[in-house]
C-alpha positions in Angstrom: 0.0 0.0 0.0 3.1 2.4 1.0 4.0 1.6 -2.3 1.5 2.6 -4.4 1.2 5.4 -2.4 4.7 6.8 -3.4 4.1 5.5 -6.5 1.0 8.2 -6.8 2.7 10.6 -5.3 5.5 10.6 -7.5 2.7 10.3 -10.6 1.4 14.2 -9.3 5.0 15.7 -9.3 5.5 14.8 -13.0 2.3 15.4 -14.1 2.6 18.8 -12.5 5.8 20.1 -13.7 4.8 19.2 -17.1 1.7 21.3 -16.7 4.6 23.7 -15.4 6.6 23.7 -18.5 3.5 23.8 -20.9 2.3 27.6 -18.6 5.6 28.4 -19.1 6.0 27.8 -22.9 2.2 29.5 -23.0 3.8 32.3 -21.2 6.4 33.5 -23.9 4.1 34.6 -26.1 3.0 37.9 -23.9 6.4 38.4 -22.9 7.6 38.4 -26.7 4.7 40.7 -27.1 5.8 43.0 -24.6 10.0 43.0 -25.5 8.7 44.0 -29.4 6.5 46.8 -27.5 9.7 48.1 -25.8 11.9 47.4 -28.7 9.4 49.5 -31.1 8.6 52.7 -28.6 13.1 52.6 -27.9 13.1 52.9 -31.3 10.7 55.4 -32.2 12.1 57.8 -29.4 15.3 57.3 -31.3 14.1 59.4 -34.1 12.9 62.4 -31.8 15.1 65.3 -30.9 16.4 65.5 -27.3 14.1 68.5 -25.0 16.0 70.8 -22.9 17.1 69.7 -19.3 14.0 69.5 -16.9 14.3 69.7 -13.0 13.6 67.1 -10.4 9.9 65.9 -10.4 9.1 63.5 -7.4 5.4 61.9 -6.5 4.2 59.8 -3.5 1.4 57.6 -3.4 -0.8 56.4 -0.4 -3.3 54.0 -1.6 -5.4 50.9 -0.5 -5.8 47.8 -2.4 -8.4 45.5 -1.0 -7.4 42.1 -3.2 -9.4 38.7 -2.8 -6.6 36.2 -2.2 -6.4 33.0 -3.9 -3.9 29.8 -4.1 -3.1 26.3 -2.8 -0.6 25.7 -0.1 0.0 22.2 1.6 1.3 22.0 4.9 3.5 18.5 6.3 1.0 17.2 8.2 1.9 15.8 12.3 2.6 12.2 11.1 4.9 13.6 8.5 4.0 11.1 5.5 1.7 13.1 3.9 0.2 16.5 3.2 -2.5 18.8 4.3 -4.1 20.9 1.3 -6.1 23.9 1.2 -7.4 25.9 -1.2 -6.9 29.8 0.6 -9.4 31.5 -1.7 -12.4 29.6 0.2 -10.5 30.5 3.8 -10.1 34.0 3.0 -12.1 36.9 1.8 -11.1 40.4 3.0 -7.9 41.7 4.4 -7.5 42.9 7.8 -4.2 45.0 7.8 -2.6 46.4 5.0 0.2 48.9 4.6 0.8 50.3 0.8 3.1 53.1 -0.9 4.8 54.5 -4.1 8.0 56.8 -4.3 8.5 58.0 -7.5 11.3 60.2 -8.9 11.9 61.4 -12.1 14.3 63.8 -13.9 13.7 64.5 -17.7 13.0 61.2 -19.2 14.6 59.1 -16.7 13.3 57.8 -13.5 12.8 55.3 -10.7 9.8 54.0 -8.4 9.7 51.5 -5.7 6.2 50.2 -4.4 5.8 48.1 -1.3 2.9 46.1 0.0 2.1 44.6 3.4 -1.0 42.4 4.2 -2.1 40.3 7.2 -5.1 38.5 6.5 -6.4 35.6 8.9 -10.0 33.7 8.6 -11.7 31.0 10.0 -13.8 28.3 8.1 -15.7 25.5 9.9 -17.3 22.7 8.5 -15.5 22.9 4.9 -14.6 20.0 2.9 -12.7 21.8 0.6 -9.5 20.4 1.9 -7.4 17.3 1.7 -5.0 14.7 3.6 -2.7 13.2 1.1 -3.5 14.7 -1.6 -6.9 12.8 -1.4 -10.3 14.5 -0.4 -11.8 14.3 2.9 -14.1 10.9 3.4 -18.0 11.9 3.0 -18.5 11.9 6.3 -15.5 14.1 7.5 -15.6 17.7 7.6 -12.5 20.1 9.0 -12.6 22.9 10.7 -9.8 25.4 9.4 -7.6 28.7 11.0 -5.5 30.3 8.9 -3.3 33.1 9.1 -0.8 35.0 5.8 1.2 37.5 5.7 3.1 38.6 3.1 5.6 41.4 2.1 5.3 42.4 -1.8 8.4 44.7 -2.9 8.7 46.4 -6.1 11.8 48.3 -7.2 12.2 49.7 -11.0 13.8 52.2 -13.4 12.0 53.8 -16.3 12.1 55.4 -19.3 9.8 57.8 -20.4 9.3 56.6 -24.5 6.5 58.8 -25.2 5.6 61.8 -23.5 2.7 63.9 -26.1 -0.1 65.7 -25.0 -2.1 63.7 -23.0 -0.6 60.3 -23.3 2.7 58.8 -21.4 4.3 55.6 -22.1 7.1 54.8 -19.6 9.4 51.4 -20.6 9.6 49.5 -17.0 12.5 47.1 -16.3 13.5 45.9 -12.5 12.8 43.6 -9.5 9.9 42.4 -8.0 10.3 40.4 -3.9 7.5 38.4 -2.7 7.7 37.3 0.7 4.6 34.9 2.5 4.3 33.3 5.1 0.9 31.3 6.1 0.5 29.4 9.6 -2.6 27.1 9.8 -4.1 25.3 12.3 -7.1 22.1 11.3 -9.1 19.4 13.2 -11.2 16.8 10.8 -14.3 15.5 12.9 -16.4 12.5 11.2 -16.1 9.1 9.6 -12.4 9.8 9.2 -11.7 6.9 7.6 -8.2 5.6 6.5 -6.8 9.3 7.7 -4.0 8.6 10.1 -4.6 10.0 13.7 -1.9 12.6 14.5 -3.1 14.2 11.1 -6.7 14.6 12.2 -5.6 17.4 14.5 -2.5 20.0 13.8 -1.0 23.1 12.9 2.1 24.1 10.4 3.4 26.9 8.6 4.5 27.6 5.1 6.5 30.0 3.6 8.5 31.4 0.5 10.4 34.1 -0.5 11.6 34.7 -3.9 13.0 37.5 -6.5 12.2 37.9 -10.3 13.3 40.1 -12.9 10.7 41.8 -14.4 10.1 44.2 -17.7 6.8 46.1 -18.5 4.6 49.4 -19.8 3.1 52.1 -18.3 1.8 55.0 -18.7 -1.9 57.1 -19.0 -3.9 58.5 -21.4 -5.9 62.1 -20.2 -9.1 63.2 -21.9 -11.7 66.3 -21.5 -11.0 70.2 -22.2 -8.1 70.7 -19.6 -7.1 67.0 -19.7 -7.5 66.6 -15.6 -9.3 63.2 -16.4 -6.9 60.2 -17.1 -6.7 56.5 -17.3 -3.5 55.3 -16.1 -2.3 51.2 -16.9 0.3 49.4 -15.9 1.3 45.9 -17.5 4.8 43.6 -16.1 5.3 40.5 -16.7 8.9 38.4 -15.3 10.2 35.6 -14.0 13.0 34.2 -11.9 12.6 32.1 -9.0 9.0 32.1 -9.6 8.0 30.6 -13.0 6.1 33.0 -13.9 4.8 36.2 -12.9 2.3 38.9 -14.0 0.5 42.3 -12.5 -1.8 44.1 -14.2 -3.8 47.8 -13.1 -6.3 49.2 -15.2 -8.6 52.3 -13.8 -9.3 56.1 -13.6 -8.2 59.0 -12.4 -8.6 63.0 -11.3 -5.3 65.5 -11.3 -5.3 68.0 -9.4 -2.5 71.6 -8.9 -1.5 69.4 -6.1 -1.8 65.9 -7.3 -4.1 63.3 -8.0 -6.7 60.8 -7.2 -6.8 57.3 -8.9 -9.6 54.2 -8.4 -8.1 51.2 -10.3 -8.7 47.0 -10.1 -5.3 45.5 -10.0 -4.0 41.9 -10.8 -1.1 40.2 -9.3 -0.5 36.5 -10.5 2.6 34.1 -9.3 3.3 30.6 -11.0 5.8 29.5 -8.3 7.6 26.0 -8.5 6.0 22.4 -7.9 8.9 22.3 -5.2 7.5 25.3 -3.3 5.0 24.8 -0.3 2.9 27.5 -1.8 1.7 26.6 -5.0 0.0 29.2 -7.4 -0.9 32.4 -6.1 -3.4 35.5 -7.5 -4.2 38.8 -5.7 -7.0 40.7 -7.7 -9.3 43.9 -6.5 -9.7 47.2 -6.6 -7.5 49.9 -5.3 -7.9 53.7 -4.6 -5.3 56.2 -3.5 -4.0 59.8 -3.6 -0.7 60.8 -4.7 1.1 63.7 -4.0 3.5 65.7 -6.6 6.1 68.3 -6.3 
């Protein structure tokens, strides 16, 4: 039986890294698509004549982003010969602390921005069979009774180059690094016909964690409408990879400016393919965001 077991086992880690390397090849194609955007606006700027020095230009961002959290994490479970599985987006719904900023600084075409991200989220969910021991589903009869607790630290850091800067539209060329850091404690008992589900795993608690950097490369930029131009859509696309597989955020939304600054309500996407080998397995933020920035 302890063999077949292993033998299954070993079955899901090749079937998943070769999901793994068909996302990844799946993946180029966007990332092509964005290199030949980069390549084509470096090239176009190229051709224009260079402006007259401009002074400093600096901009800082408070802002909240209120993302539902979604992934699969397993957790080494007390008897330490198999796993304990849950799916986080039906633990968690809303965030409970969060800490978010932007520095950006900027002198003629040139510039940097770092963005950093906090959350602590923790949730409760009791009766839920949307778990597993093993890597098998919990018996009919068995329910489990789940406490979980993530943090995680989300670390942006960039330069930029400003390709196209006409009346009303921006486009900035975006190339850095991106640090995710989680780290998710759990605690579960399974009541019920638990069937062939070893004691000690029945009851327990375990944490998981990861910390990783990736390269990334991207495009932003906004594009501002109406007589005086104080309405604007900004967007932002990156895409990299590095110790993740793969990784990709996306913000979309719409904003005031003001003599002082701005104000900007957006719905932003943060996606992470992480390796089979990792205790955390897939993981997407998404939700909306609104914040004020301040420019001088």
């Amino acid at each position: 039986m302890g063999h077949e077991n292993r033998l299954a086992q070993k079955e899901n880690k090749m079937s998943r890294n070769t999901k793994s390397t068909a996302r990844k090849r799946i993946y180029l194609l966007p990332l092509a698509v964005v290199v030949a955007a980069l390549l084509a606006s470096t090239g176009a700027l190229a051709q224009q004549t260079a402006g007259e020095a401009e002074p400093w230009q600096f901009g800082l961002s408070i802002y909240g982003w209120f993302p539902n959290i979604y992934g699969q994490t397993a957790f080494e479970t007390p008897s330490g010969d198999s796993e304990f599985e849950i799916d986080i987006g039906d633990i968690l719904d809303n965030l409970q602390f969060v800490l978010m900023g932007t520095f950006d600084v900027r002198k003629g075409r040139w510039g940097i921005l770092t963005d950093g991200i906090y959350m602590a989220v923790g949730a409760s969910e009791s009766g839920t069979r949307k778990a597993s021991i093993g890597r098998r589903g919990l018996p009919v009869n068995a329910t489990a009774d789940v406490d979980l607790d993530l943090k995680s630290w989300i670390w942006t850091l960039a330069g930029y180059y400003r390709a196209v800067d006409q009346n009303g539209l921006t486009l900035d060329v975006v190339g850095g690094t991106r640090y995710l850091d989680v780290e998710q404690e759990v605690e579960w008992g399974i009541t019920g016909n638990v069937g062939s589900i070893a004691v000690p795993d029945r009851k327990g608690e375990a944490k998981a964690s990861l910390s990783n950097w990736d390269a990334l490369i991207g495009v932003r930029g906004r594009f501002a409408f109406g007589a005086d131009k104080a309405w604007f859509l900004p967007y932002y696309l990156d895409v990299g990879a590095g110790e993740s597989d793969f990784t990709w955020q996306g913000i979309a939304g719409i904003g005031y400016a003001f003599h002082w600054g701005e104000v900007v309500a957006a719905w932003r996407y943060l996606y992470y393919d992480l390796p089979s080998s990792k205790e955390i397995d897939d993981m997407n933020f998404s939700g909306p965001q609104i914040g004020v920035t301040l420019k001088w």
